[in-house]
KOLNU-627801 format. One record per residue (C-alpha): residue number from 1; residue in three letters; z, y, x. Coordinates in nm, 2 decimals, decimal comma. Each point is the difference from the previous one (the first is absolute). Example, Ala and Ser with C-alpha at 12.3 -4.5 7.8 and 13.67 -1.06 7.14 Angstrom:
<recs>
[rec 1 'Ala' [0,78 -0,45 1,23]]
[rec 2 'Ser' [-0,07 0,34 0,14]]
</recs>
This chain:
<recs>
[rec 1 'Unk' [8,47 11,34 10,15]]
[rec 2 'Unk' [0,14 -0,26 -0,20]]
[rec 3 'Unk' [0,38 -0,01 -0,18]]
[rec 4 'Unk' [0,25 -0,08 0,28]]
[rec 5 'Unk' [0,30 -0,17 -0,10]]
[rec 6 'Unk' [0,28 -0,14 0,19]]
[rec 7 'Unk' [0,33 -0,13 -0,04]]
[rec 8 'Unk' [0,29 -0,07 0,24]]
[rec 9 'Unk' [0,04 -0,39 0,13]]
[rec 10 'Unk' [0,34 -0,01 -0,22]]
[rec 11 'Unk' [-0,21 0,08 -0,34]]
[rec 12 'Unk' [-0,25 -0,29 0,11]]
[rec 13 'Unk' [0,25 -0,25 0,10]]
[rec 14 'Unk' [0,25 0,06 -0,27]]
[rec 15 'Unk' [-0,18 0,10 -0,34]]
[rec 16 'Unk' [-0,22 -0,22 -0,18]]
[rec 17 'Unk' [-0,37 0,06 0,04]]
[rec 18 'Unk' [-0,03 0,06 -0,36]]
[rec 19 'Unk' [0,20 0,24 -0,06]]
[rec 20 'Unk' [-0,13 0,17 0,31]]
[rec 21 'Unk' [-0,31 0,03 -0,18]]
[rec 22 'Unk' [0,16 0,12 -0,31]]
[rec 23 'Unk' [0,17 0,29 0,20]]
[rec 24 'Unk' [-0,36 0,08 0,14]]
[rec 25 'Unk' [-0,19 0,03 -0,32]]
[rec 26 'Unk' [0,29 0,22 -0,13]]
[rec 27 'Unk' [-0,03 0,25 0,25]]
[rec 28 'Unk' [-0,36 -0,02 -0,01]]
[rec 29 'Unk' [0,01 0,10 -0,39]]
[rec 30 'Unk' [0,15 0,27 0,11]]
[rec 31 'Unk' [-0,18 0,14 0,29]]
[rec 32 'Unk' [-0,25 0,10 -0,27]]
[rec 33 'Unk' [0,22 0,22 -0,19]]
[rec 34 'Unk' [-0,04 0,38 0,15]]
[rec 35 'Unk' [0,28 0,14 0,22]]
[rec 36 'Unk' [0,21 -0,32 0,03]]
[rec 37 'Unk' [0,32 -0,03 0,20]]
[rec 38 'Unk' [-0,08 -0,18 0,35]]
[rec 39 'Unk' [0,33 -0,20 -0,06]]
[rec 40 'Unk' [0,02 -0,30 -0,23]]
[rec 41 'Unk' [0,31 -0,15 -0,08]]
[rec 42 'Unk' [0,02 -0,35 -0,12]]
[rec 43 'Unk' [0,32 -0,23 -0,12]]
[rec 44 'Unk' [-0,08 -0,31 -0,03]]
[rec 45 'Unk' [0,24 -0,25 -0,16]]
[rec 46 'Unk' [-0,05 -0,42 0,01]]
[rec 47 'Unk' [0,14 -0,16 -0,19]]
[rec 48 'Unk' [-0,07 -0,39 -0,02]]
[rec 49 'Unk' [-0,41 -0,01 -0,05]]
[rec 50 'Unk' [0,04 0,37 -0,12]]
[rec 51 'Unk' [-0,04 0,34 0,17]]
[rec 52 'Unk' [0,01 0,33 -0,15]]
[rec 53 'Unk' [-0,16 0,28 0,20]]
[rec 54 'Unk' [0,07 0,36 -0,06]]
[rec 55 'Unk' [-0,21 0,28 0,15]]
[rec 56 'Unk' [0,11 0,33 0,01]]
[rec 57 'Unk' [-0,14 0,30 0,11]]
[rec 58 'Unk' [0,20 0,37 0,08]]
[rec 59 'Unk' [-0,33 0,25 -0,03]]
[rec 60 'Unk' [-0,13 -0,04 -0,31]]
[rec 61 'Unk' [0,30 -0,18 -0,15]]
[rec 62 'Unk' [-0,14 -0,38 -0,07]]
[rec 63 'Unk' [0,17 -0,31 -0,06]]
[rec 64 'Unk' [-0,16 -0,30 -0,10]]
[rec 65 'Unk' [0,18 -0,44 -0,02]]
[rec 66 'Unk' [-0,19 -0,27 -0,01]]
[rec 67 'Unk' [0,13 -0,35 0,02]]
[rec 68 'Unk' [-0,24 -0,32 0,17]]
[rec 69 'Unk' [0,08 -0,34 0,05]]
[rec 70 'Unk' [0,06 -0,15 0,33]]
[rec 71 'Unk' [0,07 -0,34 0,11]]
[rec 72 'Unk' [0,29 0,08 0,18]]
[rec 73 'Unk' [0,37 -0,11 -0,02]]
[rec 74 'Unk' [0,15 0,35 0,17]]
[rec 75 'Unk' [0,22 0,22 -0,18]]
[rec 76 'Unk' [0,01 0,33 0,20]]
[rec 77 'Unk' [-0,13 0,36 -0,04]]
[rec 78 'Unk' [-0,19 0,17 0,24]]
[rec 79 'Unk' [-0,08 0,39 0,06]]
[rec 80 'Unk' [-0,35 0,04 0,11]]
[rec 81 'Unk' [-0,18 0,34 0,10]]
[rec 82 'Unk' [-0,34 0,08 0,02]]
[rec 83 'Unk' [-0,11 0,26 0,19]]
[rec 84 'Unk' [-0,34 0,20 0,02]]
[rec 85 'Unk' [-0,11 0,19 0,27]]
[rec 86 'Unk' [-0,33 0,13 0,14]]
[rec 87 'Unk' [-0,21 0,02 0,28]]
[rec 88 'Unk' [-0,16 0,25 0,15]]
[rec 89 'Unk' [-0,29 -0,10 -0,18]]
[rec 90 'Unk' [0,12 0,01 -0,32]]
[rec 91 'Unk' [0,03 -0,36 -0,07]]
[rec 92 'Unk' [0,31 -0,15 -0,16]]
[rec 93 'Unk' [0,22 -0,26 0,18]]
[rec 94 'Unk' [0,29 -0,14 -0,16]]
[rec 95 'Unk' [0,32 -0,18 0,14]]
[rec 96 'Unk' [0,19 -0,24 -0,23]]
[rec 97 'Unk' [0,35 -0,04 0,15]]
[rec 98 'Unk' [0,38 -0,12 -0,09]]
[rec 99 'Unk' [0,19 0,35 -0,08]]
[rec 100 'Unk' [0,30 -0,11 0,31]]
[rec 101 'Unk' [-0,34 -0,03 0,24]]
[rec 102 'Unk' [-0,09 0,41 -0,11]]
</recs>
């Protein structure tokens, strides 16, 4: 079955689809790294047409910042989660949400 991903209405309406995407392809860096934490943890800071992302991880310990460019005149920060879970087939599904939605 193919890679389900999903994310609440608040994360589609409210962050920018490129930095949705950005969050995606982090987490999906790390889905192929052995025995990775279900939860990711992202901060995201704008500032201006800057955003820094940070993605941590608890098990193993990771921690990675990036910064992109977005045309976008917000200055906020945001605290995203992704979570993985699994069917009963085995097949991934991940849930990107706000961390006051968890």
């Amino acid at each position: 079955m193919p890679l389900q991903m999903y994310m609440t209405q608040t994360i589609a309406q409210e962050l920018p689809g490129t930095l949705q995407a950005k969050i995606w392809e982090k987490t999906l860096r790390r889905a192929h790294v052995d025995k990775t934490d279900y939860f990711h943890i992202f901060n995201v800071n704008m500032q201006a047409d800057t955003c820094h992302i940070t993605h941590t991880q608890e098990a193993p310990v990771y921690r990675s910042t990036d910064e992109i460019e977005l045309n976008s005149d917000k200055n906020c920060t945001y605290k995203i989660y992704v979570i993985r879970d699994e069917t009963l087939e085995g097949d991934d599904i991940y849930t990107m949400l706000f961390a006051n939605e968890y």
